[in-house]
N, C-alpha and C positions, 0 to 999 in steps of 0.2 A: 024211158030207157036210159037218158043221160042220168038221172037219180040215183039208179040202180046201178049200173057202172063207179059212179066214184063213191056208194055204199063203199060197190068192193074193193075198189083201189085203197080206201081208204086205212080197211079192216086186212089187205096185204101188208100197208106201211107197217103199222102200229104191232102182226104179229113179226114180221122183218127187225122190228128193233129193240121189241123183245129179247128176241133170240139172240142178238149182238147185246146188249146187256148180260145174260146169262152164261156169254161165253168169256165176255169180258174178266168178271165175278171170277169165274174159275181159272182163269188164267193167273188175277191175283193171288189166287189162295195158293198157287202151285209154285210162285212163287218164296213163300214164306218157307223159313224153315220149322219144321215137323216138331220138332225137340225144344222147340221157344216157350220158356212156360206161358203164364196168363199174364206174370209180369215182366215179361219179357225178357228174362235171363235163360242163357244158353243150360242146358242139360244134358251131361255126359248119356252116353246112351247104354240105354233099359233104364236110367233112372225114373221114378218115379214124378208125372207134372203137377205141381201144384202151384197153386194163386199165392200172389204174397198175402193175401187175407187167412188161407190155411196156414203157411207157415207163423204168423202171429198167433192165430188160434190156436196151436200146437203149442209155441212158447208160453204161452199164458196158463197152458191146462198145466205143464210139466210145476210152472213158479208156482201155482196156487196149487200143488199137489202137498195134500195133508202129511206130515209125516208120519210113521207109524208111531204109533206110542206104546213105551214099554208099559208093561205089567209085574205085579208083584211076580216073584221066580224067575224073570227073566233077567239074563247074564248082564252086567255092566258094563257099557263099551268103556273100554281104555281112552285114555284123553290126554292132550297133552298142551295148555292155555300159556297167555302170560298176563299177569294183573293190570292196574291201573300203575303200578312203580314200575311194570315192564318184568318183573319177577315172573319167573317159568313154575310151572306149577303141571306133578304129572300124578294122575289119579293113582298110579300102579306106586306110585311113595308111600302110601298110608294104607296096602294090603296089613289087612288085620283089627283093623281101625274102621269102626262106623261113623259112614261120611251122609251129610245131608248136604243136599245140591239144589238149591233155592234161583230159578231164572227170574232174571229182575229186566226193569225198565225203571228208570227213577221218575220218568216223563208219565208212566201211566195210572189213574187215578186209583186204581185196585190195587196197588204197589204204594201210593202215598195214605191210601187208608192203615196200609201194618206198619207204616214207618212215623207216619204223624197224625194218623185221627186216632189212632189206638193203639197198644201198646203189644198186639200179639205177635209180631215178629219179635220184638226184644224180649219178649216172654217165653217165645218158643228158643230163641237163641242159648236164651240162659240155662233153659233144663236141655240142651244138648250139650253146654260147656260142660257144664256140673257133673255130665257123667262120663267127659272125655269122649267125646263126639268131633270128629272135624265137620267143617261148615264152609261150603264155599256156594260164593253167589254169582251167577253166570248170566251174562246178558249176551244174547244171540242176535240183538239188532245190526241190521247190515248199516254198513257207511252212510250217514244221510237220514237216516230212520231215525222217527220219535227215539226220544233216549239214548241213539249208540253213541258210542265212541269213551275212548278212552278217557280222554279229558274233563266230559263231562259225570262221567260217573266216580273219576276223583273227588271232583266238587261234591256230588252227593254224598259219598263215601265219608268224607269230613263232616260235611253238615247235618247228616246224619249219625256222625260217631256209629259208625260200622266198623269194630272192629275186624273180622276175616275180608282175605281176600275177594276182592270183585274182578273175575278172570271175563277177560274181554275174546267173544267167540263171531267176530263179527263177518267172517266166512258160512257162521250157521249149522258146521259139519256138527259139531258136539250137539246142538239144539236138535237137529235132525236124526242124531242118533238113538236119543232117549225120546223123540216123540215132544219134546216140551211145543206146548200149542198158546199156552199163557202164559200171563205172566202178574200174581208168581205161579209157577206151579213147580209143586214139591216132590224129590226123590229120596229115598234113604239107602243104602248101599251097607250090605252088612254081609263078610264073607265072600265078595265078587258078584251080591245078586242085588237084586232088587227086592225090598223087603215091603217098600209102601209108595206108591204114587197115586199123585194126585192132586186136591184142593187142602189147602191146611185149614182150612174150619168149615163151616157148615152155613153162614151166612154169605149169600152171594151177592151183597150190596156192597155199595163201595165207598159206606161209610159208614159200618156198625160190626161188631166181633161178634162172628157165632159163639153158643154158647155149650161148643166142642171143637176141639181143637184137637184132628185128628193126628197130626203130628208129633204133637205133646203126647196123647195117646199112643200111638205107635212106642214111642222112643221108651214110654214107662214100662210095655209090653214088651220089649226086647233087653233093658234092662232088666227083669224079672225071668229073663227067659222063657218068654210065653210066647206063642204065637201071635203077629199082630191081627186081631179079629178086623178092624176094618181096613184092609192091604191096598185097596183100590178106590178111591173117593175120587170125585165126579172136579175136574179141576174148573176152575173159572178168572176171571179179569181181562186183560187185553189181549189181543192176540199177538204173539212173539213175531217182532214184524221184521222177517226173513227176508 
């Protein structure tokens, strides 16, 4: 009989403090305020709660969101840069004029194969001179990034005797507007449109000259007044680091 009595004494204590745990528990939660997100920042109300792990997730999807990239026929966003001498440079000056728009990195090794292991950027430069082509070279890296900045693409700009401007877009809006994903990757602008974007040759190694040069191409097809039959090539090298 005594056994059986402080069984149940025992099995009164243990559901008795239970029950004062559980009430406890809620009493805290009733406490907190309702609108706290997960990282504990207040939130105006109906806003929407999220963890600070979501709001990083969200920043990261927006920064590493691809831009679109134009295509042959599509309009030419208007632009307005300043070079490596700080010179203003506005796309809408040279209406009537076919312009090639080449994004550079001088840091990236697909950019140092046209400029020092082989000769197809000065190759392609010179049959755009030759037929009265304007030519500007545009780096879209932000502050901090492989290759930006003004000062170091003076240095290139010399050292590699590049004649045309190196317009510095290190905001990234002009990069983003045309879609440039590489670097180089090549636009032609003829009449306010877009006539050829893309890769300028056909070898995607980053240390041999395909053996087409779509660019060259284009530019002899629009001289001629032809159509450019290849308008859209497959661009490749570093990615234009935004």
């Amino acid at each position: 009989m005594t056994c059986a009595c402080s069984i149940r004494s025992f099995a009164l204590v243990a559901v008795a403090g239970l029950a004062l745990s559980v009430l406890a528990m809620a009493a805290g939660a009733g406490d907190k305020n309702p609108e706290t997100t997960l990282s504990g920042k207040q939130n105006p109300a109906g806003a929407p709660v999220t963890s600070d792990k979501g709001e990083k997730n969200e920043k990261n999807e927006k920064k590493d969101a691809k831009p679109a990239e134009l295509k042959a026929g599509d309009a030419a966003p208007d632009f307005t840069l300043t070079d490596t001498s700080n010179a203003t440079v506005k796309l809408a000056d040279f209406k009537g004029k076919i312009v090639v728009l080449e994004w550079f990195n001088p840091e990236c090794p697909f950019v140092v194969k046209q400029y020092e292991k082989t000769t197809v950027m000065v190759d392609t430069k010179k049959v755009a001179t030759e037929m009265g082509a304007v030519w500007f070279t545009i780096n879209s890296g932000a502050a901090g990034k492989q290759g930006a900045g003004a000062s170091l693409n003076a240095k290139f700009k010399e050292e590699w005797k590049i004649a045309n401007p190196i317009l510095i877009d290190d905001k990234g809006q002009v990069g983003r507007a045309y879609g440039a994903r590489t670097t180089p990757h090549m636009f032609i602008i003829k009449d306010g449109k877009v006539v050829f974007a893309g890769g300028i040759d056909n070898n995607r190694s980053a240390d041999k000259a395909g053996d087409k040069n779509f660019v060259i191409q284009a530019l002899g097809e629009i001289k001629a007044n032809k159509p450019v039959s290849e308008a859209n090539t497959r661009p490749y090298g570093c990615s234009v680091k935004y």
